[in-house]
mmJSON file of the N, C-alpha and C atoms, coordinates in Angstrom:
{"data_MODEL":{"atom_site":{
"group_PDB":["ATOM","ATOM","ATOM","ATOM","ATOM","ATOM","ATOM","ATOM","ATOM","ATOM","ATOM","ATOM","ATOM","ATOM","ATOM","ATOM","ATOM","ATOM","ATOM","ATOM","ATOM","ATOM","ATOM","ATOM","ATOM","ATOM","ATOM","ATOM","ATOM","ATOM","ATOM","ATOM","ATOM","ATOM","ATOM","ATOM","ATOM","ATOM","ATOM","ATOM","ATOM","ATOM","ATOM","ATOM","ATOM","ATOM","ATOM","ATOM","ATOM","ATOM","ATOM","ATOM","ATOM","ATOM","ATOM","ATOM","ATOM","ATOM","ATOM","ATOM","ATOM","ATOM","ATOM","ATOM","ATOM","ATOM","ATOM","ATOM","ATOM","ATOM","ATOM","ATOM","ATOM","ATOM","ATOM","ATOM","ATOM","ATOM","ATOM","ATOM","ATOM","ATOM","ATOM","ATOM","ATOM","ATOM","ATOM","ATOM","ATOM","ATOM","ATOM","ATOM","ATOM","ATOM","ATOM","ATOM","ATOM","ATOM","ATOM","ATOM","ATOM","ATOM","ATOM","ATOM","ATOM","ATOM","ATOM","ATOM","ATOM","ATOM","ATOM","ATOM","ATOM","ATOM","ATOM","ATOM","ATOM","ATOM","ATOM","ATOM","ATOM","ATOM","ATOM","ATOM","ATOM","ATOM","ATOM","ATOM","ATOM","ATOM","ATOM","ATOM","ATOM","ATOM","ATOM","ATOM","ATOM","ATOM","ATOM","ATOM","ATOM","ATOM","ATOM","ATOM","ATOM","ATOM","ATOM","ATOM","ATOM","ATOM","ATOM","ATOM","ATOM","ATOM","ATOM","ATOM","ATOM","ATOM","ATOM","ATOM","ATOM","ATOM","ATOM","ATOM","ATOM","ATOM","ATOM","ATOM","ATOM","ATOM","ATOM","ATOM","ATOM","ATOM","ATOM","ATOM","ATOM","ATOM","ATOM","ATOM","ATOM","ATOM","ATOM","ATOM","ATOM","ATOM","ATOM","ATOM","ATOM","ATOM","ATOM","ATOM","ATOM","ATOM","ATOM"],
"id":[1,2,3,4,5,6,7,8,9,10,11,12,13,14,15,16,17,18,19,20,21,22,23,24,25,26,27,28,29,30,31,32,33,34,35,36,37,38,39,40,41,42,43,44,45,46,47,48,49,50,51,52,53,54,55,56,57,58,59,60,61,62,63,64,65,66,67,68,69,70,71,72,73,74,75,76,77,78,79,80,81,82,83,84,85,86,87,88,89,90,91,92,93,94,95,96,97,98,99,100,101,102,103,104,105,106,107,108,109,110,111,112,113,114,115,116,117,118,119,120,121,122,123,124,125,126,127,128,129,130,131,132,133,134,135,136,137,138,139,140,141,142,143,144,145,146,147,148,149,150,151,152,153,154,155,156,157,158,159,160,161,162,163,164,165,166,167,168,169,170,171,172,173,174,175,176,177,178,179,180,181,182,183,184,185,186,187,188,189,190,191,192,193,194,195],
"type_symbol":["N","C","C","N","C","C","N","C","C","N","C","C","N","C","C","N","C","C","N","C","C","N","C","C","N","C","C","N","C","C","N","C","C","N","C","C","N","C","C","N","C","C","N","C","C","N","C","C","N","C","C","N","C","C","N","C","C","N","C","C","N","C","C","N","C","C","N","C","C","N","C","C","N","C","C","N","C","C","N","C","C","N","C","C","N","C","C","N","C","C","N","C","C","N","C","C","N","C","C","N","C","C","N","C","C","N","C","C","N","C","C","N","C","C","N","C","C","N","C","C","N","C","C","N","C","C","N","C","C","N","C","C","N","C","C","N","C","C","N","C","C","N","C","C","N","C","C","N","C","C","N","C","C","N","C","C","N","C","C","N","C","C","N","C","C","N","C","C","N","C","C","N","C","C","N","C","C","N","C","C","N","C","C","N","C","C","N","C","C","N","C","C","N","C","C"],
"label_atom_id":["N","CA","C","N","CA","C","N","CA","C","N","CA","C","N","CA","C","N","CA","C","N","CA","C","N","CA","C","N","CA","C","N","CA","C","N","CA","C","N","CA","C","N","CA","C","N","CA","C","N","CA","C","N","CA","C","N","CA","C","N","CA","C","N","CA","C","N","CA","C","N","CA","C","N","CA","C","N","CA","C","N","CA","C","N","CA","C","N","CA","C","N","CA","C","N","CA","C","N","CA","C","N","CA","C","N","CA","C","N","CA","C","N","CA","C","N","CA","C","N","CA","C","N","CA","C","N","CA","C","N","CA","C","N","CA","C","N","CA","C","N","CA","C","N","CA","C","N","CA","C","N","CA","C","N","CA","C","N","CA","C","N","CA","C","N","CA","C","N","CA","C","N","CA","C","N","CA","C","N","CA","C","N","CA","C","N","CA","C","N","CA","C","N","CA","C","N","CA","C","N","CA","C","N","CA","C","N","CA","C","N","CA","C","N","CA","C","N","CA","C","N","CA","C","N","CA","C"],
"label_alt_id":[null,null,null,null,null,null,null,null,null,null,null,null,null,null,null,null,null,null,null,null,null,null,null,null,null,null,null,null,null,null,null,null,null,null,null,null,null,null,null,null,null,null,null,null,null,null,null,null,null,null,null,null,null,null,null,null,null,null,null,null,null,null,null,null,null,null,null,null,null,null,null,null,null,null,null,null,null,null,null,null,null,null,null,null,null,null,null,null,null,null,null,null,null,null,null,null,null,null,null,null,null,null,null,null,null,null,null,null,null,null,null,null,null,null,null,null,null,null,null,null,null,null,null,null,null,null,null,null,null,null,null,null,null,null,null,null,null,null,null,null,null,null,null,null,null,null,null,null,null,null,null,null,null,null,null,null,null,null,null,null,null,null,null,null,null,null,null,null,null,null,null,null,null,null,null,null,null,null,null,null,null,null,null,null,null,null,null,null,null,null,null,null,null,null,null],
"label_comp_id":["UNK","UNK","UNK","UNK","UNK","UNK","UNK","UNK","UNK","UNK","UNK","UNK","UNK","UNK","UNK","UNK","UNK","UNK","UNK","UNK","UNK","UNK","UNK","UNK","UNK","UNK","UNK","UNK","UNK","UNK","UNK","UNK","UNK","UNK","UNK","UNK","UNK","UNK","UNK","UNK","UNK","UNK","UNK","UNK","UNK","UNK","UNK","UNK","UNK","UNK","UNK","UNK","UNK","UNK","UNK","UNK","UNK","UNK","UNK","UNK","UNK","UNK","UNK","UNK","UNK","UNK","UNK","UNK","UNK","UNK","UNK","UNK","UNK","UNK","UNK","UNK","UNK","UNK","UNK","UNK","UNK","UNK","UNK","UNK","UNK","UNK","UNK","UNK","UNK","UNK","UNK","UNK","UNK","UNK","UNK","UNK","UNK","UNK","UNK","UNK","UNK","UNK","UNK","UNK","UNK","UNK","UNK","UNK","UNK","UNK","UNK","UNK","UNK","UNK","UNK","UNK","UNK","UNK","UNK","UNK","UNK","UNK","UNK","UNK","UNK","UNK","UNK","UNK","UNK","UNK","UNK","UNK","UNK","UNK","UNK","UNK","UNK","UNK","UNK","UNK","UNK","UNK","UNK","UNK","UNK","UNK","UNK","UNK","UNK","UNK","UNK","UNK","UNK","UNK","UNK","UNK","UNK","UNK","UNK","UNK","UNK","UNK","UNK","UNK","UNK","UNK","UNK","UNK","UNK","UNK","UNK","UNK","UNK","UNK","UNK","UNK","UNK","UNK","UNK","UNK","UNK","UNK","UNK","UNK","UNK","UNK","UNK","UNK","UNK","UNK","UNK","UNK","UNK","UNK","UNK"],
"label_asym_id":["A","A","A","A","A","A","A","A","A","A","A","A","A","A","A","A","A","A","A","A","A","A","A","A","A","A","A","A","A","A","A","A","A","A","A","A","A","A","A","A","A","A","A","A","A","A","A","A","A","A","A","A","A","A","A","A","A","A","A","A","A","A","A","A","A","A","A","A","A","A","A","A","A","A","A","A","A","A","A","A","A","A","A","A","A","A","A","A","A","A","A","A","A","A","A","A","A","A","A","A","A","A","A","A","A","A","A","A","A","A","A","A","A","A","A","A","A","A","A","A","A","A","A","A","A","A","A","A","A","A","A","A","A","A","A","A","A","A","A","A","A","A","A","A","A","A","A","A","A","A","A","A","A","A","A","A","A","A","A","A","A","A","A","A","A","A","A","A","A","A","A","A","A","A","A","A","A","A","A","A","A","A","A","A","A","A","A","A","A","A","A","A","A","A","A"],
"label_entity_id":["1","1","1","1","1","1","1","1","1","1","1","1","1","1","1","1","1","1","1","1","1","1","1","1","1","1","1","1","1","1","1","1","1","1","1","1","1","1","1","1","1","1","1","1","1","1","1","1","1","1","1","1","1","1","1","1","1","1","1","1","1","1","1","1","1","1","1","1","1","1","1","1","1","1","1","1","1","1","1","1","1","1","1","1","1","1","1","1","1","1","1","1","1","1","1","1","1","1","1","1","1","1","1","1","1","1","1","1","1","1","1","1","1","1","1","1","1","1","1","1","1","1","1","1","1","1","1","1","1","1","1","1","1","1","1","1","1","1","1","1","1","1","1","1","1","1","1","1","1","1","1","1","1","1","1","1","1","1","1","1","1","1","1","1","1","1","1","1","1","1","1","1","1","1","1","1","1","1","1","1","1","1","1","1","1","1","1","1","1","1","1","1","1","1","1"],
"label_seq_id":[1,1,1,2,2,2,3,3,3,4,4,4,5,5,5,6,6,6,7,7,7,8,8,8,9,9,9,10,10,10,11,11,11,12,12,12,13,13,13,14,14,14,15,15,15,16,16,16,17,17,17,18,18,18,19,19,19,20,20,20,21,21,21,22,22,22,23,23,23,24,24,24,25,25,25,26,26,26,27,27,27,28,28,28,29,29,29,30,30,30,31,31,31,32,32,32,33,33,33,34,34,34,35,35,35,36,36,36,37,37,37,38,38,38,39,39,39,40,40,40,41,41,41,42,42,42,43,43,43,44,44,44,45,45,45,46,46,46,47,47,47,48,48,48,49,49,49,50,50,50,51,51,51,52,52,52,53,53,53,54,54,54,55,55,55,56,56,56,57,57,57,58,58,58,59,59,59,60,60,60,61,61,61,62,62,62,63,63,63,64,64,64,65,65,65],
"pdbx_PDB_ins_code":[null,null,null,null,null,null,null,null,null,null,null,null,null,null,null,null,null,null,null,null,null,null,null,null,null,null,null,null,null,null,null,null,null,null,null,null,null,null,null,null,null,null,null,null,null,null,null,null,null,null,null,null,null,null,null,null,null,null,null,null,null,null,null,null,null,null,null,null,null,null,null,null,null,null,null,null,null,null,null,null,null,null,null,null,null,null,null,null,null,null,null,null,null,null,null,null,null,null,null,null,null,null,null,null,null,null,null,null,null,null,null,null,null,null,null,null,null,null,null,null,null,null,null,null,null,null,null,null,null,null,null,null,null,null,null,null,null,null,null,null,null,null,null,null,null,null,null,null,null,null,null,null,null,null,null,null,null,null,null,null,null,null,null,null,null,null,null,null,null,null,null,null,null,null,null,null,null,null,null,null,null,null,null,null,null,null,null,null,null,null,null,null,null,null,null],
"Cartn_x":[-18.935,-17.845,-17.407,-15.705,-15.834,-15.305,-15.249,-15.498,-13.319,-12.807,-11.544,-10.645,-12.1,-11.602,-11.301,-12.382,-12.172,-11.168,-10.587,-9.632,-8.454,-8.29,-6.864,-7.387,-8.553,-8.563,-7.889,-7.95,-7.668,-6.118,-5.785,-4.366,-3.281,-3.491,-3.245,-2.59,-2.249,-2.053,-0.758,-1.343,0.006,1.2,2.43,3.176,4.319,4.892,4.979,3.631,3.399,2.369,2.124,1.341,1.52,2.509,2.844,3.861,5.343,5.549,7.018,6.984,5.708,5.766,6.649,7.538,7.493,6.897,8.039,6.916,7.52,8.385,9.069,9.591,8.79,8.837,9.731,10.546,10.852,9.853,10.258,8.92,9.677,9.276,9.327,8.515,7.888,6.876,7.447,6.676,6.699,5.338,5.641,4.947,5.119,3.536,3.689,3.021,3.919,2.777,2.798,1.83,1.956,2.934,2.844,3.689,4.214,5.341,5.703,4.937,5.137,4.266,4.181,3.298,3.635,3.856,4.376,4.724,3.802,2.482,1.21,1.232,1.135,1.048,1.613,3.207,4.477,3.966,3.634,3.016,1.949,0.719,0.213,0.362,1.284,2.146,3.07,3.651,4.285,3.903,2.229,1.525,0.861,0.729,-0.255,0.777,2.044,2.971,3.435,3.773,3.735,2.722,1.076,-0.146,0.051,0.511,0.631,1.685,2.806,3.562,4.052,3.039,2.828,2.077,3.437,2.972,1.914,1.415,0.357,-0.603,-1.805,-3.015,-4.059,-3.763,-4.51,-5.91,-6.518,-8.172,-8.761,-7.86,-8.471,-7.768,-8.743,-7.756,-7.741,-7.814,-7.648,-6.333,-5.543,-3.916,-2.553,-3.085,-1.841,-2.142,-1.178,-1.432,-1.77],
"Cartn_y":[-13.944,-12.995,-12.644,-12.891,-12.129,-10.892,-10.234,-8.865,-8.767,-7.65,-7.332,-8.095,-7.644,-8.36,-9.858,-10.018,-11.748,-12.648,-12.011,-12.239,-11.929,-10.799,-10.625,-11.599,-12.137,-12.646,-14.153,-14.717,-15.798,-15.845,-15.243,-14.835,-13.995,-12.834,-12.396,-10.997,-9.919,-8.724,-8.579,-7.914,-8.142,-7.585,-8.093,-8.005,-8.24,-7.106,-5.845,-4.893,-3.707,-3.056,-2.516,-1.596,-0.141,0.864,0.855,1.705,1.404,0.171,-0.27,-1.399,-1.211,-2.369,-0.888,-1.412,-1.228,0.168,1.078,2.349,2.412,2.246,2.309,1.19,1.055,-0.105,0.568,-0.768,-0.552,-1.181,-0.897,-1.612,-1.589,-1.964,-2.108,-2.173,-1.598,-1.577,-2.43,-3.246,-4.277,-3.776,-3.446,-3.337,-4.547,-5.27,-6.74,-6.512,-6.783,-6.236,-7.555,-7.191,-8.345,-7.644,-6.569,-5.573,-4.6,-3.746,-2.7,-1.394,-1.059,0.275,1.62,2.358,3.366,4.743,5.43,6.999,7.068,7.273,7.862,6.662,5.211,4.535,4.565,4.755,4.547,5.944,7.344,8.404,7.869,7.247,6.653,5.903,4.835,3.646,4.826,6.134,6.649,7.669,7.901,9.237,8.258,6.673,5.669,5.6,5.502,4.836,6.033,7.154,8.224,8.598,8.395,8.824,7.64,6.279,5.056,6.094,6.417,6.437,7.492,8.336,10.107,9.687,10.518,10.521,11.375,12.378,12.966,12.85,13.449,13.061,13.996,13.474,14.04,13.756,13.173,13.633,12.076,11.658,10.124,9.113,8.368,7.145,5.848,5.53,4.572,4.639,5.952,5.936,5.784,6.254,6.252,5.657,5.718,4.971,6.149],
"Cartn_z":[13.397,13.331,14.747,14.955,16.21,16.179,17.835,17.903,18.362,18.232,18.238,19.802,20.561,21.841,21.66,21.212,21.031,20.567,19.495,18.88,19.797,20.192,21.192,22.264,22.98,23.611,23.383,22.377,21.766,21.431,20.888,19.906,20.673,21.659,21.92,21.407,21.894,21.737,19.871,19.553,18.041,18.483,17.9,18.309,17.286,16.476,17.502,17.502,18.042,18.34,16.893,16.645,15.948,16.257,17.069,17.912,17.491,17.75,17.315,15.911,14.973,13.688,12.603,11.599,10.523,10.103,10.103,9.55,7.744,7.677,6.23,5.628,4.389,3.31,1.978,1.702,0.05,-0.9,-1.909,-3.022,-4.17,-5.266,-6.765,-7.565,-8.774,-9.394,-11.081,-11.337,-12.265,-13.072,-14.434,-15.554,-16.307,-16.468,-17.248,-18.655,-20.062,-20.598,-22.191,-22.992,-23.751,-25.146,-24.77,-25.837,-25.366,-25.679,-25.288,-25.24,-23.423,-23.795,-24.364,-24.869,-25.789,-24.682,-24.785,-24.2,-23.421,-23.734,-22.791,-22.111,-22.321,-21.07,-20.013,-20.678,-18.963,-18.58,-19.14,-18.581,-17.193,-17.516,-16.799,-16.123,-16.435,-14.802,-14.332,-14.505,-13.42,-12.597,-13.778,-12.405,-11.532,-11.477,-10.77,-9.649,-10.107,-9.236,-8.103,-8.842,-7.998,-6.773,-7.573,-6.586,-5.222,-5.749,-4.935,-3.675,-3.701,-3.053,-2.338,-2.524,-2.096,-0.613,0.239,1.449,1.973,1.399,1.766,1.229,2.095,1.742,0.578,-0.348,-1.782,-1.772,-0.701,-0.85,-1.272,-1.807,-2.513,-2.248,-1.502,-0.618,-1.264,-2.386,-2.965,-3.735,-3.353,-4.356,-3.452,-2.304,-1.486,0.243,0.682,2.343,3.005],
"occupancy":[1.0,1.0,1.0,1.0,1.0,1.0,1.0,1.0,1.0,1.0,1.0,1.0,1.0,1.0,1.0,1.0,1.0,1.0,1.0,1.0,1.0,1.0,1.0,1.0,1.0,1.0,1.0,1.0,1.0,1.0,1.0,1.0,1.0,1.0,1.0,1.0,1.0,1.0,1.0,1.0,1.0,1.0,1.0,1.0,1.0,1.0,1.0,1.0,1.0,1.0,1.0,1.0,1.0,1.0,1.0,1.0,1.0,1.0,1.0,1.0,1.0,1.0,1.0,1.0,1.0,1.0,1.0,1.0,1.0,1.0,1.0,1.0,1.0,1.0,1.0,1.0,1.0,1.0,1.0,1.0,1.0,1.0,1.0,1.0,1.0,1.0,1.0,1.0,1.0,1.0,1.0,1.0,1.0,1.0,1.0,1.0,1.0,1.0,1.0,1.0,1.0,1.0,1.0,1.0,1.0,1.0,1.0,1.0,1.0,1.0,1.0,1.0,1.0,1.0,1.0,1.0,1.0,1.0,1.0,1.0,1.0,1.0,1.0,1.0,1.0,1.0,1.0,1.0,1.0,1.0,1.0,1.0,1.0,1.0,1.0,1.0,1.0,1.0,1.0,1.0,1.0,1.0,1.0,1.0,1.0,1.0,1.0,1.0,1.0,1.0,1.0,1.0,1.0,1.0,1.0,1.0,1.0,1.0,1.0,1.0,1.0,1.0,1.0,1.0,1.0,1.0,1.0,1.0,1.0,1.0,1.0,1.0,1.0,1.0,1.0,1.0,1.0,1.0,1.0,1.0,1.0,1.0,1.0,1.0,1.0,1.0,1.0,1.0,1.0,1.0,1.0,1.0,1.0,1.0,1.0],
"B_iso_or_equiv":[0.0,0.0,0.0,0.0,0.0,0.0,0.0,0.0,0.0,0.0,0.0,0.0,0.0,0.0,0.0,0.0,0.0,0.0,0.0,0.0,0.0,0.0,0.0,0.0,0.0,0.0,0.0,0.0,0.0,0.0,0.0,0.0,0.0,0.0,0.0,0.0,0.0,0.0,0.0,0.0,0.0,0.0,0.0,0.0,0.0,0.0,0.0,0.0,0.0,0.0,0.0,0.0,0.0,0.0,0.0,0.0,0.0,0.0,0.0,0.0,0.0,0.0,0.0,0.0,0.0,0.0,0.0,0.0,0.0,0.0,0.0,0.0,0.0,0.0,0.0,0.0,0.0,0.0,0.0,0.0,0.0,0.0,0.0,0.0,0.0,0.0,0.0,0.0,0.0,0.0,0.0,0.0,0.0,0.0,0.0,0.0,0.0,0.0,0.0,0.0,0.0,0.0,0.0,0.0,0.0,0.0,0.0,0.0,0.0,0.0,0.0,0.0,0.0,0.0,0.0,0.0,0.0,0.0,0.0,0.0,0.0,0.0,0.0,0.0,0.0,0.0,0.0,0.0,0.0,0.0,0.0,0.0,0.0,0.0,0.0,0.0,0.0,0.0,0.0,0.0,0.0,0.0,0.0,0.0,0.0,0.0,0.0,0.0,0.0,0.0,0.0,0.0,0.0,0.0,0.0,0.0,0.0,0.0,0.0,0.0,0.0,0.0,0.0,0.0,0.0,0.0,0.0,0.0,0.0,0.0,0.0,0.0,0.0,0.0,0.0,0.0,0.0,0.0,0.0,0.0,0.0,0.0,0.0,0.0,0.0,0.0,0.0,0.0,0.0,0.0,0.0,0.0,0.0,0.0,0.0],
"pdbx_formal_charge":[null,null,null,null,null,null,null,null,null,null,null,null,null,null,null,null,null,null,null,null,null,null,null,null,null,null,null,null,null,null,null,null,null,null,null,null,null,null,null,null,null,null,null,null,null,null,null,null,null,null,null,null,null,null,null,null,null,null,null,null,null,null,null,null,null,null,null,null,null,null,null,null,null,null,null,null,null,null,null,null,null,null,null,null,null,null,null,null,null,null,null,null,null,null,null,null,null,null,null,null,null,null,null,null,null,null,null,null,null,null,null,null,null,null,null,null,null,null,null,null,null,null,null,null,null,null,null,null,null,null,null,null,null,null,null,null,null,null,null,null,null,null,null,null,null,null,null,null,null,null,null,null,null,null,null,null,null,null,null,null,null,null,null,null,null,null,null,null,null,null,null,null,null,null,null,null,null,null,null,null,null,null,null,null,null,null,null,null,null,null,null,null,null,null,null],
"auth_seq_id":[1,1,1,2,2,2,3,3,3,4,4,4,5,5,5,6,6,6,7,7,7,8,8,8,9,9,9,10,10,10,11,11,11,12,12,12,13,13,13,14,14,14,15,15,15,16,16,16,17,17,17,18,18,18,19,19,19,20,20,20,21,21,21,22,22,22,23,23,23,24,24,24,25,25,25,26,26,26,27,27,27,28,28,28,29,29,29,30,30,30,31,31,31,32,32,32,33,33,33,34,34,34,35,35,35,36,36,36,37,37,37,38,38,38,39,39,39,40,40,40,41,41,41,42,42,42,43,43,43,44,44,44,45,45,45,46,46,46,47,47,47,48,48,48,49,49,49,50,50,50,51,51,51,52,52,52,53,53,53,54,54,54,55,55,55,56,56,56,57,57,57,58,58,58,59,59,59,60,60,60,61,61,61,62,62,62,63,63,63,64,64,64,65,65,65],
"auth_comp_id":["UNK","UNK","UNK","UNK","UNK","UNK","UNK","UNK","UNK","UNK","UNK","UNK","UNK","UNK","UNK","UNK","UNK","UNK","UNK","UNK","UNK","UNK","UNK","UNK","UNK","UNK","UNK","UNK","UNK","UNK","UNK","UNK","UNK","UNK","UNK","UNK","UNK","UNK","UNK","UNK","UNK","UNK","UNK","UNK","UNK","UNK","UNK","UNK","UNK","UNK","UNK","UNK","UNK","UNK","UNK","UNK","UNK","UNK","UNK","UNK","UNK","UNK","UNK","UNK","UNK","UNK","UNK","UNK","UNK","UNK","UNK","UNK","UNK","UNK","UNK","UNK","UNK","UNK","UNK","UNK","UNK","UNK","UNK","UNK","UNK","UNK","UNK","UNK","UNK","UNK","UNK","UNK","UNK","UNK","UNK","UNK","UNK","UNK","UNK","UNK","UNK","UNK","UNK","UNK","UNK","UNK","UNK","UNK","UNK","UNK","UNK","UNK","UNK","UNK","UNK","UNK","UNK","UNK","UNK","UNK","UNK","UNK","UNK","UNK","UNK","UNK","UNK","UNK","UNK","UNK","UNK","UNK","UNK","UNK","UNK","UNK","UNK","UNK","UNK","UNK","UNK","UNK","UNK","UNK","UNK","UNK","UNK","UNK","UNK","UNK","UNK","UNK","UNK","UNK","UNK","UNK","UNK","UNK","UNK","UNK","UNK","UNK","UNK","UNK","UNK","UNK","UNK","UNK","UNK","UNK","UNK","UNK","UNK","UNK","UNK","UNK","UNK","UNK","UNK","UNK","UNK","UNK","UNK","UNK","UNK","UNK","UNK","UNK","UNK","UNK","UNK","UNK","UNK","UNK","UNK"],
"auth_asym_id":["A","A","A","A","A","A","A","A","A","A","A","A","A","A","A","A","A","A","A","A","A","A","A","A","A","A","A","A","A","A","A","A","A","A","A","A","A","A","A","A","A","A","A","A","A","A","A","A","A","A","A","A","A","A","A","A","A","A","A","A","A","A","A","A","A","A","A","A","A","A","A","A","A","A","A","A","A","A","A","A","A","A","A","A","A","A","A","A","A","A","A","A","A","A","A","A","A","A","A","A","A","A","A","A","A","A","A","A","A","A","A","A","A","A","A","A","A","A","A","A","A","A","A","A","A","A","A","A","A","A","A","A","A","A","A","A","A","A","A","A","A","A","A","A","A","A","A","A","A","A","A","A","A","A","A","A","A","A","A","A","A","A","A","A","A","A","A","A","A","A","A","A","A","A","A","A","A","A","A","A","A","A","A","A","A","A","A","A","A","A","A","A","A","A","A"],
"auth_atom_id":["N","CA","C","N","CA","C","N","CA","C","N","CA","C","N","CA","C","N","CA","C","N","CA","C","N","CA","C","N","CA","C","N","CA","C","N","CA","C","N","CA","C","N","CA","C","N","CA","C","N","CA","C","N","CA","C","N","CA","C","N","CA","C","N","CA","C","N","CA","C","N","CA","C","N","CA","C","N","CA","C","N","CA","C","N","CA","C","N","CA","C","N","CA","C","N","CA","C","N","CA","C","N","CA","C","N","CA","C","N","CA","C","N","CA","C","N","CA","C","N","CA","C","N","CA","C","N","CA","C","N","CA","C","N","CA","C","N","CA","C","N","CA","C","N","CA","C","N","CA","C","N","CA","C","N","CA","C","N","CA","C","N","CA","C","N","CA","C","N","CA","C","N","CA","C","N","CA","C","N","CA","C","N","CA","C","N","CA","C","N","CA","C","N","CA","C","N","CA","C","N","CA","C","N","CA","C","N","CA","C","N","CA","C","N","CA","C","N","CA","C","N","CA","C","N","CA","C"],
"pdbx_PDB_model_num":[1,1,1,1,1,1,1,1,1,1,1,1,1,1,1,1,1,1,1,1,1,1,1,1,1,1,1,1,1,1,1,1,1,1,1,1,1,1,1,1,1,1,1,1,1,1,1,1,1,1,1,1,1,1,1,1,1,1,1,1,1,1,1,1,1,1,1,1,1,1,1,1,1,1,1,1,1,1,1,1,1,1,1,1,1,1,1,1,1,1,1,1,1,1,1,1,1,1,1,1,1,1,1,1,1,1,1,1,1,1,1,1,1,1,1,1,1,1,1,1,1,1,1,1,1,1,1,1,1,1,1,1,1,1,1,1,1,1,1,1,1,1,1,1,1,1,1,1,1,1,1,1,1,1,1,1,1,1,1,1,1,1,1,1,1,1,1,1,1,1,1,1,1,1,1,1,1,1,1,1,1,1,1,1,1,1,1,1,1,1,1,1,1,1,1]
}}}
């Protein structure tokens, strides 16, 4: 495994930085299903999709950036 240096040593610095990459994305959310979903499900794909896309930090980092 190499170490962070190593890699920039090799590859060089990313580019663009953190500084000047991309701060704002669009998206689309695609529900695939083998049947239509019932009320409580799209309930659930839109509190998932919501927690996904909530800019602040709710404590649990597996829902949002």
């Amino acid at each position: 495994m190499k170490t962070i240096n190593q890699f920039i040593a090799e590859n060089g610095a990313r580019l663009p930085n953190y500084l000047n990459s991309q701060k704002t994305f669009r998206g689309m959310y695609i529900v695939i299903s083998e049947a239509p979903l019932t009320l409580e499900e799209w309930r659930i794909a839109d509190k998932a999709i919501f927690d996904f896309q909530n800019e602040s930090d709710n404590g649990i980092y597996t829902v949002n950036f």
